[in-house]
Every structure is written in C-alpha cells, then in structure tokens.
N, C-alpha and C positions, 0 to 999 in steps of 0.2 A: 660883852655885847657891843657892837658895832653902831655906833650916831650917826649924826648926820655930821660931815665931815666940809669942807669946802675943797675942790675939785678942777678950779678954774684955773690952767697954769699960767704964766705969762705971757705972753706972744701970742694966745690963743683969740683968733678975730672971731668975734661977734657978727653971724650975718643975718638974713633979712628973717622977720617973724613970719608964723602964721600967714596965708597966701588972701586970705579972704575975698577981696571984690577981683583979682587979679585969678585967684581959681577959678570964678564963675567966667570970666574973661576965657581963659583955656577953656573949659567946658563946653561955650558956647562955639569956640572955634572948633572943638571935634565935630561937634551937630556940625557944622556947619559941611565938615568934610564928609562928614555919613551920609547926608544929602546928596550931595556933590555924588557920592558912588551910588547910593540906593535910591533918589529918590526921592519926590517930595510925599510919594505911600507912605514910604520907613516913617518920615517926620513925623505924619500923622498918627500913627502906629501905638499900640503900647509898648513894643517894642524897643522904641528909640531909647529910654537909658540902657538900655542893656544892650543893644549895638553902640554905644558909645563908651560904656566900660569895657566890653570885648575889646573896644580900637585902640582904647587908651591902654590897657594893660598885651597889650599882641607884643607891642616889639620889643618889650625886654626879654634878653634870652635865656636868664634865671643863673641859679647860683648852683654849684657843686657840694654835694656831703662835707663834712667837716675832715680835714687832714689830722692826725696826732700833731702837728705843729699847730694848726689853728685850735685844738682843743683844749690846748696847753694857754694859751693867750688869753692875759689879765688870771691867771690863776694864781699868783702869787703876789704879796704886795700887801697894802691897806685897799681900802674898798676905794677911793677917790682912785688912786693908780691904777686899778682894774677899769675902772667908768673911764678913764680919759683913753688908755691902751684898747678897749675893746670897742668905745666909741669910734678913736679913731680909726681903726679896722675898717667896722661896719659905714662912715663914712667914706671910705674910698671903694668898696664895694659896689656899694649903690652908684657912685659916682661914673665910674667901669660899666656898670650898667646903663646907666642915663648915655652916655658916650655911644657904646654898643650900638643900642638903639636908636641913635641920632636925635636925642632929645635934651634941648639943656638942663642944667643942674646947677642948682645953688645950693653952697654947705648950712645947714639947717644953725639957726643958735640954740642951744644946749643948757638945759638949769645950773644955775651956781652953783649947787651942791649936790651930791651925790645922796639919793636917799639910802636910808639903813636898811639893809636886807640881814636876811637869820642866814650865822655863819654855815650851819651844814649843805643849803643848797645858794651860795651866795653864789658864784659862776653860773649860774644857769639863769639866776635870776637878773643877772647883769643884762644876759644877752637877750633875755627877754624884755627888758625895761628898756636898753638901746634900740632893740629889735623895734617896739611897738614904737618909739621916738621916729625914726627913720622910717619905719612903715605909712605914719599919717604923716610925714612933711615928704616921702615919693607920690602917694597919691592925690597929696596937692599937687606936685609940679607935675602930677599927672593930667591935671584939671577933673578929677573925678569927683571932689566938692562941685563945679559947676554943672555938670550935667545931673548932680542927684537936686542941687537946688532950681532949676530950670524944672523938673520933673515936680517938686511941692508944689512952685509956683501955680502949676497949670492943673495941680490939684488930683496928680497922678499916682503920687505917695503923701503920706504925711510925716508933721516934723517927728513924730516919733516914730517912722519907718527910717526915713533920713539919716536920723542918730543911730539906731541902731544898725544899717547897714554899714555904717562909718565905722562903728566900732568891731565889727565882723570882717570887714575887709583890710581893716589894721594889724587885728589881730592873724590874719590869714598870711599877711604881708610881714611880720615879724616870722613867721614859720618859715618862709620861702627862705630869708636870710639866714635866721636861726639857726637854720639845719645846717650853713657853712662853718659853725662855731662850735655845734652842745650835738649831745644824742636826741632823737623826737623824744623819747620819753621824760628826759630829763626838762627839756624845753617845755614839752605840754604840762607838768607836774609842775614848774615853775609861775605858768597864766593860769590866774582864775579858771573855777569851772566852767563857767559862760563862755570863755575864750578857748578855752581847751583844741574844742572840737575843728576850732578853725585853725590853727594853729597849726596841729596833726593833720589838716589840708593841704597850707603852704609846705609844709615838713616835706610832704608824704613825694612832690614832686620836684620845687624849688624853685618853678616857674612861676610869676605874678600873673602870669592869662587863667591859673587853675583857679584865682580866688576871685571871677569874675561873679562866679553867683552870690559870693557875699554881697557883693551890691549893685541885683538887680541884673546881672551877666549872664 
C-alpha cells in the first residue's frame, strides 16, 4: 500500500499562492474590457459573468490527445516520482498555453507531499490530482474567481453557486489537459462522480472555451 510519501526535490522553487484579491483584480479588468467591446447594456446584463468567462477562457488554444510517449510518463517509479514527472509535464503545458495566448503565467506552488492513491489506477489518478491542481491556479491567472465574485457581490449568484461553479470548471479544466496524458475513460473513472461529467467535457474536446458553462459561460 502506497503512504504518503514527501515529493519535494531540491532546487524545486516555491511560487506565489492562491490569487485571491489579485484574481478579483484580473476579473475586474475583463468586465472592464467586455464593456469596452459591448457596452455599458452587456454590464448591466445577466449576461455579464458569462461574457466575461467566454473572454477569459477564448484565447487558449487547447491541448492534443495523449501520445504513447505522454501516456507512458510518471508510470513507473514510486508515487512522489510520478507527482513531480507528471507535475512537471502539466506545468509546462499550461505554461505553452498561457504564452500561446499572450497571457502571463506564474508556476503554481505545489503540496509537500504527494497523496496516497490505490495502486491499480494510480496513473490516472496522478493526472487527475495534478490536472485539477493546475486547473484552479489557470483559472485564477485567468481572473475567473474575480468575475464570479463581482457577480455574488451584486447578488447575481450565491456563495454556493460560486463554489460550485469553481469546482465544475476545475474539474472541466483538468479534462482539457488530462486528455494530453490518460485515456477519457481512464481520467473520468479516476474524479469523483460529481466531477465526472465535467471532466468528460474538457476530455471530450481539450479546448478551456468548452468549459465556459461550468461557470456561468
């Protein structure tokens, strides 16, 4: 049976946390640019977080099916060697992507340890545990926390719409990448059932504009 392991190698830098008042900052700046093209209507609109997650997730231009070479990666090893090898992957992925799209990027920092996952589908659930890692810290540098908490504020959604669309468009955003690493089935068998279905969304095409309706798009 597989522990918990520690995973942190040396030279590995530590970067900035969670986005919080700095997400709503980006957030605000897309409203600000949706305005700018649609309109002070859109603003008023119920519309508005959902032309502002359309804007925010448009310009990445998605990932590719998985290679036998990437499928093959972090599959051999102890579990911390897999977490750092498939980490690192999905780190410069996104990164490619942030680029692509002319949007900076910052490397997320990453838990001390690798959690225990069950040997027969532990690959899958690697990529899904990095997947969803990577998923909620792109759609902070995406500022899409700032446009769903701009939208509670003014009483548009509530906080338990909020959280749940976070966690649907994470899990949607782990599929998009996912799908360049694990088979769909393998990857959707890996997320909870509540995750599942979003999951098999991002899979299904690999582009982050598909997972606009998880929040609100």
């Amino acid at each position: 049976m597989i522990g918990r392991v520690d995973w942190d190698p040396p030279g590995r830098r530590r970067r900035v946390e969670p986005l919080g008042r700095r997400g709503l900052i980006v957030g605000v700046a897309v409203l600000v640019v949706i305005a700018a093209i649609g309109g002070t209507s859109l603003l008023r609109s119920s519309g508005r977080t959902a032309a502002g997650v359309d804007a925010a997730l448009a310009p990445f231009p998605g990932f590719e099916s998985a290679t036998p070479g990437r499928q093959g990666l972090g599959g051999a090893g102890d579990v911390a060697a897999a977490y750092v090898a498939i980490a690192d992957q999905g780190t410069a992925d996104w990164r490619t992507q942030f680029a692509r799209a002319g949007v900076d990027w910052a490397d997320p920092a990453w838990p001390p340890r690798a959690p225990a996952v069950p040997v027969p589908e532990r690959r899958a659930r690697i990529v899904f545990d990095v997947g969803t890692h990577l998923g909620d810290w792109a759609q902070q540098l995406m500022g899409i926390p700032g446009l769903l908490e701009v939208a509670r504020r003014q009483h548009r959604i509530s906080a338990a719409t909020l959280h749940a669309d976070t966690a649907d468009l994470v899990a949607c955003l782990a599929g998009v990448w996912g799908r360049s690493m694990v088979s769909t089935p393998d990857l959707a068998a890996a997320a909870p059932p509540g995750q599942a279905v979003w999951v098999v969304r991002g899979a299904q095409t690999g582009v982050p504009a598909s997972c606009a309706p998880a929040a609100g798009g």
